[in-house]
N, C-alpha and C positions, 0 to 999 in steps of 0.2 A: 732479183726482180720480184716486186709483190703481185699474189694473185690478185685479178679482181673477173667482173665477167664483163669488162665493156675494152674493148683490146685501144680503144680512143682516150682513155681517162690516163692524167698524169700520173706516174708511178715513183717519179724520183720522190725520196722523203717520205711514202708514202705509209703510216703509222697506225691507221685504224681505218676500216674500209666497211661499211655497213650497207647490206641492200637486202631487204624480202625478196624482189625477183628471183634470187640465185638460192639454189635449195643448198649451195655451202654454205651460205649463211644463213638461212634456215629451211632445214629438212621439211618441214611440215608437220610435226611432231614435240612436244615437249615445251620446255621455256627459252633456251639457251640460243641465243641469236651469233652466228661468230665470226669473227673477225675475218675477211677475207683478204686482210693485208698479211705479208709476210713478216710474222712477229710473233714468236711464242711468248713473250711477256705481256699481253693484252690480246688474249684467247676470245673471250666470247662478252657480252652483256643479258644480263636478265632484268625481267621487270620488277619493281620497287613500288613498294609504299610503303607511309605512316600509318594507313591500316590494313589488313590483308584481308578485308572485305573487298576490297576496292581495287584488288588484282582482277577483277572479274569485268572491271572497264580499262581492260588492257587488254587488245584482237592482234592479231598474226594475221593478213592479210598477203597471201601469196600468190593471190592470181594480179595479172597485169596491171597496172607499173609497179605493184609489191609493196607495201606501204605496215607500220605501225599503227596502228589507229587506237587514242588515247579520249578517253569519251570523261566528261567533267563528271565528277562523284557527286551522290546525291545527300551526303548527310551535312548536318547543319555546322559542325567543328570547323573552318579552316585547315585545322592543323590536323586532320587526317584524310585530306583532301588529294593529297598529293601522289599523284600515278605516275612514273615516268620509268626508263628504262637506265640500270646503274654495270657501268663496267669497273674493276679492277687491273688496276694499274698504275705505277709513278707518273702520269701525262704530263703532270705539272712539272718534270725535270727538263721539257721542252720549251715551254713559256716565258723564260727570260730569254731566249734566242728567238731567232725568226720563227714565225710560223703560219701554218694557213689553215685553216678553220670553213668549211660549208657541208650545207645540205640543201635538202629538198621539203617544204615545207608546207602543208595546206592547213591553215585555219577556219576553224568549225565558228569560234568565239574571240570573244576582242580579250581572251586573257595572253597574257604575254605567252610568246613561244621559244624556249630555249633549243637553241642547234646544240649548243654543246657546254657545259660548264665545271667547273674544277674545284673540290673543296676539298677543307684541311679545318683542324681545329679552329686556328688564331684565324682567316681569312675562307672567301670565297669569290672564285671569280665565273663571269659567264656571257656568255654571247646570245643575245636574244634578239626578238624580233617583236614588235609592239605593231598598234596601226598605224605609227606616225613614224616609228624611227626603227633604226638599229644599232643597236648598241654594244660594250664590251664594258663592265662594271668589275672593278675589286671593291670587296669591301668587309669591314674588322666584323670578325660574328660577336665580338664582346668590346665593352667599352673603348674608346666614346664612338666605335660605330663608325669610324669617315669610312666615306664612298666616292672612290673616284669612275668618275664614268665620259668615255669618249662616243659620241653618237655621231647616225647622219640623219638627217631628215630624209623622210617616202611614207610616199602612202602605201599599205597593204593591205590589199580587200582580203575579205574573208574568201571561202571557199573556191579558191584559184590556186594549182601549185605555182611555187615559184622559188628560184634558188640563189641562197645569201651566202656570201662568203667571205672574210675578214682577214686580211692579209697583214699581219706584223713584221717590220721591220727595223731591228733593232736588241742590238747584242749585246746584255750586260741587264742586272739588277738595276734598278730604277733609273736608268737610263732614257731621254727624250726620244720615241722610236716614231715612227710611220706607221698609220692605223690605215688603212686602205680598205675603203668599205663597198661592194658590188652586190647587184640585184639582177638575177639575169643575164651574167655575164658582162654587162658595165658598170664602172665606176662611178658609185654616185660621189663620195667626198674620201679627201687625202687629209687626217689631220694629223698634227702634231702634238705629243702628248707623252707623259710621265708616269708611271704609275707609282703610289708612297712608298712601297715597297719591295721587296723580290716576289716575284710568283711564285717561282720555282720551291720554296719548302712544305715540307709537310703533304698528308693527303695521299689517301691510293686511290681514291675512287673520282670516278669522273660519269657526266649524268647527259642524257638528253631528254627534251622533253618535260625537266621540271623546272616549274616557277619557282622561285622564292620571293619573300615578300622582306622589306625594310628589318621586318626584326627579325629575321632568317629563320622562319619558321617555315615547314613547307604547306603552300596554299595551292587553290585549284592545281587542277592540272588544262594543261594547254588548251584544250578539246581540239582536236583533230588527228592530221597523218603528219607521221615522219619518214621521208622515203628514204632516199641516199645518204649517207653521211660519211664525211672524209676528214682527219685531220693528218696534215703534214707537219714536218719539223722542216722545212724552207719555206723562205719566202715565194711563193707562184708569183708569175708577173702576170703583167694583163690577158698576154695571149695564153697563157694559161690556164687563167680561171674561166675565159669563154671558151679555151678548147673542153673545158670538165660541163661544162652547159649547153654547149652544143652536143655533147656525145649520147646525153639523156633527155635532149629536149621535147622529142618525138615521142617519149614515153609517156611525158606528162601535159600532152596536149599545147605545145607553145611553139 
């Protein structure tokens, strides 16, 4: 049975469990934020960047509803722009199998906001949140570059939480799977969809929080809060992903 601190949240499958509220995942001290899923092979996450000026717009927020807070960097580079929070671990041995994928999300700025993404040398994939859509993108970090990308359309205001989460269904390397996309505990769209190649190789690290931009360089950071985060290794069904929405709703004001 994995720990968590909310005794309502789904536990089967449950892989990586992140929350500020709970001082096991973070004391109130230090960098090291940790995993409160039952899994000694994906211990804790610390924060990252391109430049380590810019660790200093990365806050540990622990009072009530507990939140990351990632503030846009102020120098003129892109490419040292990027603040976000980096775990260690094989995630990506998950992602050619089912899986589920959410958090809790409030945007400061219209820069893309990443729940959760997964890279490797040859490729990078990631699940984001824009104002118009949401998305789940692989794509080649070196020539010629394809990108495949499955989205839904919604609008998302800025400075409102609200919680996304992305259900895969579908077992095997580039296999046609079910991309199941929710906002608050409903389905906004069921598509169907390919990706060019296996997810699953290469890559220990897995990221949230940071943008990447077409040439895979890493660009702003999101500006905002990252509350809750969960990744499973099954497929959640409906009444699943609103029982993990219901259980946190009341914390984030919805």
């Amino acid at each position: 049975m994995a720990y968590h601190n909310n005794p309502r949240i789904v536990t089967d499958g449950l892989l990586l469990c992140y929350d500020m509220n709970n001082p096991r995942c973070y004391p109130g001290t230090g960098t090291a934020i940790y995993n409160l899923a039952d899994s000694t092979n994906y211990p804790s996450m610390n924060p990252h960047t391109s430049a380590s000026a810019n660790l200093a717009y990365i806050d540990f927020v622990t009072t009530n509803p507990g939140y990351v807070k990632l503030t846009k960097g102020t120098t003129s580079s892109t490419n040292n722009e990027g603040n976000f929070l980096r775990g260690t671990g094989g995630i990506r041995g998950t992602l050619d199998s089912n899986f589920t994928t959410m958090g809790w999300i409030l945007r400061t700025s219209t820069s893309k906001a990443t729940v959760l993404s997964y890279r490797s040398a040859s490729t990078r994939l990631e699940f984001a949140v824009t104002s118009s859509t949401m998305e789940f993108r692989q794509r080649q970090t070196s020539g010629s570059y394809t990108t495949r990308t499955t989205t839904a359309s919604v609008t998302n205001s800025l400075n409102v939480w609200d919680h996304y989460a992305l259900v895969k269904i579908g077992v095997g390397a580039q296999v046609t799977s079910s991309w199941k996309f929710y906002k608050n505990g409903s389905l906004l769209a069921t598509n169907s969809f390919a990706m060019d190649e296996t997810m699953s190789s290469g890559g220990s690290y897995y990221h949230i929080g940071a943008a990447w931009s077409d040439d895979d360089y890493i660009v702003n950071a999101m500006g905002g809060y990252i509350g809750p985060v969960y990744h499973y290794t099954t497929n959640l069904s409906d009444a699943q992903v609103l029982q993990n929405y219901n259980a946190l709703k009341a914390r984030f004001g919805k």
